[in-house]
N, CA, C and O atoms as CSV, one atom per row, in Angstrom:
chain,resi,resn,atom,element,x,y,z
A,1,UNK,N,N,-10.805,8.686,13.365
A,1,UNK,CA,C,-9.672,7.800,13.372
A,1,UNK,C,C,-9.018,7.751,11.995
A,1,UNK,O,O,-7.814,7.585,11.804
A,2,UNK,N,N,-9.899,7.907,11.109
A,2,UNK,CA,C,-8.989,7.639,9.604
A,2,UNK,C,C,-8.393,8.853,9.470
A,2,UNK,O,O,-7.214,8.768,9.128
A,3,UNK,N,N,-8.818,9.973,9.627
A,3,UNK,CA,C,-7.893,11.134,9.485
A,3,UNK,C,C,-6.833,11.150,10.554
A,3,UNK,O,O,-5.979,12.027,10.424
A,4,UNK,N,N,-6.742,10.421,11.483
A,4,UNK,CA,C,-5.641,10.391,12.510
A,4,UNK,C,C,-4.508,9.793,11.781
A,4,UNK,O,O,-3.396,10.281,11.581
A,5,UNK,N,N,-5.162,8.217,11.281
A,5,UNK,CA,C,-3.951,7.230,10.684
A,5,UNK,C,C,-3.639,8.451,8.918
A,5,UNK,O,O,-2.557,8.975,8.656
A,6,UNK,N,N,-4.355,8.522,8.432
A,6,UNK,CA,C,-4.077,9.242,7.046
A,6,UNK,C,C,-2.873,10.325,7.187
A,6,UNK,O,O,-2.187,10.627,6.210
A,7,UNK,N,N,-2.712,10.767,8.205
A,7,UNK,CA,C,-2.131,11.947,8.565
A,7,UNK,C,C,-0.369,11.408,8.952
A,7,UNK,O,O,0.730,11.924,8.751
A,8,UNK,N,N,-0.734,10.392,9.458
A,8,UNK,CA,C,0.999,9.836,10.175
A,8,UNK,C,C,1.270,8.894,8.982
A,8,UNK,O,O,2.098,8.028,9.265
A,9,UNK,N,N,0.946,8.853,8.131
A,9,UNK,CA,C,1.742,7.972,6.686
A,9,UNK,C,C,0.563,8.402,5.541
A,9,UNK,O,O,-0.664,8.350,5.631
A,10,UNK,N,N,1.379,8.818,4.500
A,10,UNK,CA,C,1.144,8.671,3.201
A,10,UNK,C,C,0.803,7.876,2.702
A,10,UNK,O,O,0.262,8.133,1.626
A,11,UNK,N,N,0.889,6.267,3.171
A,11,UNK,CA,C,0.497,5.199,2.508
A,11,UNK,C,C,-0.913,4.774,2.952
A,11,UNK,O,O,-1.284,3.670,2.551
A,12,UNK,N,N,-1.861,5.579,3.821
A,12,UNK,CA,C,-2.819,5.442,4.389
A,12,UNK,C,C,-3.992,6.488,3.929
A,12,UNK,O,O,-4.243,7.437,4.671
A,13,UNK,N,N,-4.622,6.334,2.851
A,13,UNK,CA,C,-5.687,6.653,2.470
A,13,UNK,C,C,-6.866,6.957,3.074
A,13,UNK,O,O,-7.747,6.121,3.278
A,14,UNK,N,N,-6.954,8.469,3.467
A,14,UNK,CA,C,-8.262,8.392,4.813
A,14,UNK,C,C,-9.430,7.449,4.375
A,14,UNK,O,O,-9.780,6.524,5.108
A,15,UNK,N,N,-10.273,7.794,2.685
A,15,UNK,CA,C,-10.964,7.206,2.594
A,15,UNK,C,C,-11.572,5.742,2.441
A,15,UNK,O,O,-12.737,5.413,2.667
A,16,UNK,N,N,-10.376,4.824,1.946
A,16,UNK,CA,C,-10.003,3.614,2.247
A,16,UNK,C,C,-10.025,3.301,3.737
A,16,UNK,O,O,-10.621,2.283,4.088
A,17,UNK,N,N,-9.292,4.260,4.872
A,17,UNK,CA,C,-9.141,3.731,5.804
A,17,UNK,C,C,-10.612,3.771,6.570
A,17,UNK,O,O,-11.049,2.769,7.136
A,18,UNK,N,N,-11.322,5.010,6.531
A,18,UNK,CA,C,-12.738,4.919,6.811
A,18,UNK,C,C,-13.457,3.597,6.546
A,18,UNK,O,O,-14.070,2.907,7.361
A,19,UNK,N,N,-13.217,3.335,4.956
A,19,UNK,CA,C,-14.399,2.254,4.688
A,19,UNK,C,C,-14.322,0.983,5.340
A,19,UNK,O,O,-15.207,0.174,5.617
A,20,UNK,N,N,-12.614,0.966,5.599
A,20,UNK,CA,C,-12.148,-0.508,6.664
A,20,UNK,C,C,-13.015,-0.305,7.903
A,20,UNK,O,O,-13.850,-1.069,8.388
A,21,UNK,N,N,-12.582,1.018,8.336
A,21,UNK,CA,C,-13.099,0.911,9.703
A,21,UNK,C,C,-14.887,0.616,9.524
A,21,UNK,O,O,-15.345,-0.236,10.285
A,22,UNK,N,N,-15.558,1.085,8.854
A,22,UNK,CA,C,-17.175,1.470,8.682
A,22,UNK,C,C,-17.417,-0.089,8.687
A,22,UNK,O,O,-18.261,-0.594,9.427
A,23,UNK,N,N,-16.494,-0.955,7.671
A,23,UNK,CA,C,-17.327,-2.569,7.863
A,23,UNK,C,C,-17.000,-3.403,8.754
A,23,UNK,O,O,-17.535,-4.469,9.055
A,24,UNK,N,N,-15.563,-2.587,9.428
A,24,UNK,CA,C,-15.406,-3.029,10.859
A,24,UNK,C,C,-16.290,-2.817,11.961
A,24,UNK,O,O,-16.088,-3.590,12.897
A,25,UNK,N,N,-17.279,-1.932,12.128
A,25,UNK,CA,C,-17.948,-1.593,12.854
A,25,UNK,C,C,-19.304,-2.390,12.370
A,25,UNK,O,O,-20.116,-2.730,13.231
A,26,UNK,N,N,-19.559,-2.710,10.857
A,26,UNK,CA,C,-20.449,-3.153,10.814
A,26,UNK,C,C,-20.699,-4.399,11.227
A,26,UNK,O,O,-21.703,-4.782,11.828
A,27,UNK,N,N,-19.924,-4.923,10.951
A,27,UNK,CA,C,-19.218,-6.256,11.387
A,27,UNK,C,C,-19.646,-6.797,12.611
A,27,UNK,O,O,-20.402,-7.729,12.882
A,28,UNK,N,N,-18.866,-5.849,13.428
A,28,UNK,CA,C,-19.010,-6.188,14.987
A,28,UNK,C,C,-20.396,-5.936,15.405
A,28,UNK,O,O,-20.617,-6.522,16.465
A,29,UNK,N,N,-21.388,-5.299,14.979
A,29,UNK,CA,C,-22.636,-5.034,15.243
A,29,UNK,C,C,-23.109,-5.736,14.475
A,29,UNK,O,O,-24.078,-5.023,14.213
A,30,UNK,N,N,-23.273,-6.818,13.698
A,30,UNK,CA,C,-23.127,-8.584,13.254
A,30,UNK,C,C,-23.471,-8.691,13.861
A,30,UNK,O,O,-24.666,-8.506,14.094
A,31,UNK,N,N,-22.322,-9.221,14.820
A,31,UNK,CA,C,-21.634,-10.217,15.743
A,31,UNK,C,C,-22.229,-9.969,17.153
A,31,UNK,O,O,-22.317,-10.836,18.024
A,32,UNK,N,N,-22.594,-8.786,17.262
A,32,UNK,CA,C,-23.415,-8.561,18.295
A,32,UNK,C,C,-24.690,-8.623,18.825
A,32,UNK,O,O,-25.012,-8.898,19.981
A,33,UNK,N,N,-25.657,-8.234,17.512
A,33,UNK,CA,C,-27.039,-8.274,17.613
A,33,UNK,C,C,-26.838,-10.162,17.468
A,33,UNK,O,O,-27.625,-10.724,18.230
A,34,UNK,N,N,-26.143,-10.938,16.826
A,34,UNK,CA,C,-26.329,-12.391,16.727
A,34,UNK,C,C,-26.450,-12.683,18.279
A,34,UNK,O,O,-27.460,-13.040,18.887
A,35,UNK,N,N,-24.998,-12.412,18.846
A,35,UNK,CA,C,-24.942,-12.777,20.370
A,35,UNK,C,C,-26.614,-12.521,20.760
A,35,UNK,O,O,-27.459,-13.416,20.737
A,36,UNK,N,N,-26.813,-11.426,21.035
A,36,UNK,CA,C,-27.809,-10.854,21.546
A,36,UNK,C,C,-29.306,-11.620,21.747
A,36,UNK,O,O,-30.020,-11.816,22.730
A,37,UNK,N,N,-29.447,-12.061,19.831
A,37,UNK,CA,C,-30.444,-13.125,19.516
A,37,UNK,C,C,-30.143,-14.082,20.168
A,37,UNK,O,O,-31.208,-14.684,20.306
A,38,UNK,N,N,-29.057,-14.858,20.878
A,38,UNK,CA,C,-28.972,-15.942,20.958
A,38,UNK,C,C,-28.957,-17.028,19.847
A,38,UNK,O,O,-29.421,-18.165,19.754
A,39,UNK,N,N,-28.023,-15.975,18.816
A,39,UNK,CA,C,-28.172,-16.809,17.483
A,39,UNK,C,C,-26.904,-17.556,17.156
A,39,UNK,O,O,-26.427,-17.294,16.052
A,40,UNK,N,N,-26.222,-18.494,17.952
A,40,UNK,CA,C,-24.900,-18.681,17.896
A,40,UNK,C,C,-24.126,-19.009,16.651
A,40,UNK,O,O,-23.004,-18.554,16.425
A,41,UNK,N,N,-24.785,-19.827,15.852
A,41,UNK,CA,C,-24.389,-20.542,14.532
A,41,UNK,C,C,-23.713,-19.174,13.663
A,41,UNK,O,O,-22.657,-19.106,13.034
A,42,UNK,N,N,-25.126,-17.790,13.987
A,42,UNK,CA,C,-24.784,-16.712,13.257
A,42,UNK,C,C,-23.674,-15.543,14.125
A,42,UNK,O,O,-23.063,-14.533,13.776
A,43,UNK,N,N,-23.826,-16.362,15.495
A,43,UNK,CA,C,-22.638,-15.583,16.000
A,43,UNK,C,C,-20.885,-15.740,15.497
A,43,UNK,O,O,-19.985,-14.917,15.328
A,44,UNK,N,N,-20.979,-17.206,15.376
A,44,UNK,CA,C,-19.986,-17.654,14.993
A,44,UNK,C,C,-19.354,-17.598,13.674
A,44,UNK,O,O,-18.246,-17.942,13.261
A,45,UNK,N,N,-20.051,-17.237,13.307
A,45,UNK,CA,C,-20.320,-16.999,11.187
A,45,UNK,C,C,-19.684,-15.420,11.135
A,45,UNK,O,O,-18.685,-15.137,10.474
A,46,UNK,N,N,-20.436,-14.465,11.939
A,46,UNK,CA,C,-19.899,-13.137,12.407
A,46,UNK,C,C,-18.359,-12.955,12.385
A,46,UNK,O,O,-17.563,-12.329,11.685
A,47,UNK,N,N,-18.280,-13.929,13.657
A,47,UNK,CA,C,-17.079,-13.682,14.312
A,47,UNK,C,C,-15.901,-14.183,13.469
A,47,UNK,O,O,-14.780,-13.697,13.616
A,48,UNK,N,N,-16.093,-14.907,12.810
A,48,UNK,CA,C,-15.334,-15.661,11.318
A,48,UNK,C,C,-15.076,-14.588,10.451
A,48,UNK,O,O,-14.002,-14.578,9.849
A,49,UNK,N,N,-15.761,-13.826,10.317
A,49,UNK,CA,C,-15.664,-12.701,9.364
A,49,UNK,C,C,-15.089,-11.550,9.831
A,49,UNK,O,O,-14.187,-11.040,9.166
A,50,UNK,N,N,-15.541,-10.927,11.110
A,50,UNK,CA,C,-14.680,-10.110,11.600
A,50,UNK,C,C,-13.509,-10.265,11.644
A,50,UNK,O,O,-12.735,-9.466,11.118
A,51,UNK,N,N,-12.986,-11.709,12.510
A,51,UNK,CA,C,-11.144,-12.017,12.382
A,51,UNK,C,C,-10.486,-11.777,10.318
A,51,UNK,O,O,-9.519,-11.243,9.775
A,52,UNK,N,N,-11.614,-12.477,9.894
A,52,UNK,CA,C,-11.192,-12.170,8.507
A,52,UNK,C,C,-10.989,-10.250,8.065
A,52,UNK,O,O,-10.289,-9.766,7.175
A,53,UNK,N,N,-11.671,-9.707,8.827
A,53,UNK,CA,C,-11.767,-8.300,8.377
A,53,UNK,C,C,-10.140,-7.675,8.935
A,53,UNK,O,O,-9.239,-7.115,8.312
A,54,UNK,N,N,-10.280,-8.069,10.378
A,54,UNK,CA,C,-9.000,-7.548,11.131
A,54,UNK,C,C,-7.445,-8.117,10.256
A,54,UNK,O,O,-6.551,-7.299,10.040
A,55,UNK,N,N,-7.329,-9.337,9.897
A,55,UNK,CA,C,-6.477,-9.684,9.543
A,55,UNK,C,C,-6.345,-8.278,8.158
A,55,UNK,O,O,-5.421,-7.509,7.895
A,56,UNK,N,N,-7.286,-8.397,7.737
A,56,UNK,CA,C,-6.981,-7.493,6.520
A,56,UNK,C,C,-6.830,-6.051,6.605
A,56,UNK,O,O,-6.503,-5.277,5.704
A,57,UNK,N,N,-7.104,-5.811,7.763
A,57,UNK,CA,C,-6.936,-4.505,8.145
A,57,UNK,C,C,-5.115,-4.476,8.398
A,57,UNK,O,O,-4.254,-3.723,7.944
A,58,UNK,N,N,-5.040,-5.627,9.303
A,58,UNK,CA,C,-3.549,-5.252,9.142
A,58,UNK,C,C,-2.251,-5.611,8.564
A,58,UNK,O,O,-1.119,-5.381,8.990
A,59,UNK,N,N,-2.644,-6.227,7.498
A,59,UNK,CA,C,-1.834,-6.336,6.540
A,59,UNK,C,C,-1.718,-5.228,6.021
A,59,UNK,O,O,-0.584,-4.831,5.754
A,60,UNK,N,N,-3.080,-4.257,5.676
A,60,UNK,CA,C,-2.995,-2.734,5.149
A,60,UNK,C,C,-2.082,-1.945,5.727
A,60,UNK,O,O,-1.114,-1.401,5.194
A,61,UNK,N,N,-2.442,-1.907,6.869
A,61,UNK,CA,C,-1.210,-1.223,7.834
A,61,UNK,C,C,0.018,-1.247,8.010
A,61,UNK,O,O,0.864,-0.357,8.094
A,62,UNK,N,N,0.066,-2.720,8.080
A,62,UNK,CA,C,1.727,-3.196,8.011
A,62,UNK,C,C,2.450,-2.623,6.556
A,62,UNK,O,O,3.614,-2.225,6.613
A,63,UNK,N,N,1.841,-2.605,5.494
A,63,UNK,CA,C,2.037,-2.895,4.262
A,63,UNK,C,C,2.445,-1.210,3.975
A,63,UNK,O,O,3.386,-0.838,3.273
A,64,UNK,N,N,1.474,-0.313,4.713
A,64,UNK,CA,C,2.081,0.662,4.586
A,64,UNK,C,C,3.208,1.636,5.540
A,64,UNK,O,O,3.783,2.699,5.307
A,65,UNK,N,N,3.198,0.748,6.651
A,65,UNK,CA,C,4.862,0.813,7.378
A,65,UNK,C,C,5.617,0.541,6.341
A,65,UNK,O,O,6.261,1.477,5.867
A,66,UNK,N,N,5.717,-0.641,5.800
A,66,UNK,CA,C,7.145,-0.798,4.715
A,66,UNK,C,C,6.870,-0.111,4.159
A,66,UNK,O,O,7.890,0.578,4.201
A,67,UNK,N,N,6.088,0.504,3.413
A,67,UNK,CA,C,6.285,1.413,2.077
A,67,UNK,C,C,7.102,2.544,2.393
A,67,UNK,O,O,8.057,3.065,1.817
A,68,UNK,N,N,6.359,2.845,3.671
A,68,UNK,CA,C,6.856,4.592,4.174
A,68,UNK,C,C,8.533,4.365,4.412
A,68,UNK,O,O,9.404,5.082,3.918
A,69,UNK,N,N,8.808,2.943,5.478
A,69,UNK,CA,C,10.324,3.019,5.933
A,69,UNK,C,C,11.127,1.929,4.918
A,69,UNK,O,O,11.989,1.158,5.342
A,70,UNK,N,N,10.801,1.980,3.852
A,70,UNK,CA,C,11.370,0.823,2.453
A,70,UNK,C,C,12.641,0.083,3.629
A,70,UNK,O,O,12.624,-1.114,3.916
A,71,UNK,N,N,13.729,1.129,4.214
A,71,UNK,CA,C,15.304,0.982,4.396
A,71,UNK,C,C,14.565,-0.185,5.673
A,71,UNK,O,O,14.531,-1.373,5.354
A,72,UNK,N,N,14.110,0.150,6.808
A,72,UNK,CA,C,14.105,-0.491,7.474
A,72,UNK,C,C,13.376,-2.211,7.631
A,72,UNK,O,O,13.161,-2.867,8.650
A,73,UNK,N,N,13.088,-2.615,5.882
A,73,UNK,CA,C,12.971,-4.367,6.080
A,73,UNK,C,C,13.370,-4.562,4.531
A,73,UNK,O,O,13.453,-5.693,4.053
């Protein structure tokens, strides 16, 4: 996937975009083995962090739409 996004904009750094995705995944496998435990307090702690991860994922993204199309905002 990071060489997919790296490839359709310049402003997208495969290896940056990897490491988003890698603690995105780690993340969610958090959030999962918690579920799993029946560990909710730590499910919820997870899941707090993941939305925190996503948000930041796409600000990255967005951030490098404007860069690439400056004219269009």
């Amino acid at each position: 996937m990071a060489e997919a996004f790296s490839s359709i904009n310049p402003f997208y750094p495969k290896e940056e975009i990897r490491k988003m995705l890698y603690e995105h995944l780690k993340l969610t496998t958090d959030e999962v083995n918690a579920r799993l435990k029946g560990d909710y307090v730590a499910d919820i702690n997870a899941y707090d962090l993941v939305q925190k991860e996503i948000l930041k994922m796409s600000q990255f993204f967005v951030n490098g739409i404007v860069r690439q199309f400056p004219k269009w905002f």
